[in-house]
Phi, psi and omega in degrees: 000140190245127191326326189291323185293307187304330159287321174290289173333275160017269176306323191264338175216023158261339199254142155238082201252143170298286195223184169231115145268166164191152202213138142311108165295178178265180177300151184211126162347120154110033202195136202286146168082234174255004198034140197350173154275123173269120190230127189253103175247133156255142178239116175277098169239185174263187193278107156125011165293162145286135160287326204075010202285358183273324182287295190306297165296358164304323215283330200272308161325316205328140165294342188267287207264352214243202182254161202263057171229159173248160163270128186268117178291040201264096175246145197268102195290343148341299150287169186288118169339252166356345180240004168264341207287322159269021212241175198240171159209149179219139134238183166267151185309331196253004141097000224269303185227179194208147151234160221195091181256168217196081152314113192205170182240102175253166152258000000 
């Protein structure tokens, strides 16, 4: 199985998410340098889905199968508390990359 399929698998049958986008972010406070690289995905539901977000990140997490990341309690004081209220952040220990998942609701 090749990581990119294993990531789409993720999204179709941990999530009942409409889409997923995702884009390399910029740089974020608090962190050296120019701080990791951020890849930012939004999962997109519709109005009265469960987002789900603890099971997709148990999975990403997962000791067998998931990445060697943890959740960073780091929020980029840039946004607004309140448009953060969904979003997950996971890095690595060496602080290197960041995933940045985004919960959100259109109707």
């Amino acid at each position: 199985m090749q990581a990119d399929s294993y990531g789409i698998g993720l999204f179709h049958t941990l999530t009942a998410a409409d889409a997923v986008t995702g884009y390399k972010g910029l740089g974020i406070k608090g962190y050296d340098g120019s701080g990791p690289v951020r890849w930012c995905l939004d999962i997109i539901h519709r109005s009265g889905v469960r987002y789900q977000k603890q099971e997709l990140v148990s999975a990403l997490m997962d000791p067998e199968f998931g990445l060697p990341v943890a959740r960073s309690g780091h929020l980029d004081a840039s946004y607004p508390p309140e448009t953060m209220e969904n979003w997950v952040r996971l890095d690595d220990e060496g602080r290197t990359g960041l995933i940045e998942l985004r919960f959100t609701t259109r109707n």
